[in-house]
Steps between C-alpha positions, in 0.01 A plus 500: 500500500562863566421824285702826578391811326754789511378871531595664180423842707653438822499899603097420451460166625528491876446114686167679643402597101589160396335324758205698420535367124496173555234500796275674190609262253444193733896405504606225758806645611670141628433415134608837321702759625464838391825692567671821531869700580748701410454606141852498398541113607133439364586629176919334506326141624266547195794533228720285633310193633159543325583570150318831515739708286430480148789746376324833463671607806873696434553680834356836452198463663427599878389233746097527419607387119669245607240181546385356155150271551518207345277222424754239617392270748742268662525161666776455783546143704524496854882592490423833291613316200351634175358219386253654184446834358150628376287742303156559749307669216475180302291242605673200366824592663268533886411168343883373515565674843196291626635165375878579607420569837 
């Protein structure tokens, strides 16, 4: 199994400020990746793949509007495949990621 955690502040987030993050937090990266990038395909991969976008967005907002958090967590299989959908600040559905993976 392998986490990825996206920057939601990429023009913040450098690798060197994320590595720093996880070496405070104690995060293995060959077990969880803590990741960074452009902020316009950060933000576009969020809508599109991760389910990120909740509506409130109608196009007149400048780039730094554009990233909604969101408490989704999802499950992918080895071929990227979405294979379950979750909400990470309920413990029963951690509960159901645990068993389904």
């Amino acid at each position: 199994m392998l986490l990825v955690s996206y920057s939601v502040a990429p023009r913040y987030d450098s690798v060197a400020v994320l590595n720093e993050f996880g070496s405070d937090r104690g995060i293995k990266s060959d077990r969880w990746k803590l990741v960074t990038g452009d902020e316009q395909t950060i933000y576009r991969l969020a809508r599109n793949s991760y389910f990120a976008d909740d509506g409130r967005l109608d196009g007149s907002h400048t780039s730094a509007d554009l990233f909604l958090h969101t408490e989704k967590v999802l499950l992918l299989d080895e071929n990227g495949r979405l294979r379950g959908v979750y909400n990470g600040s309920l413990y029963l559905e951690i509960e159901k990621l645990i068993v389904d993976i």
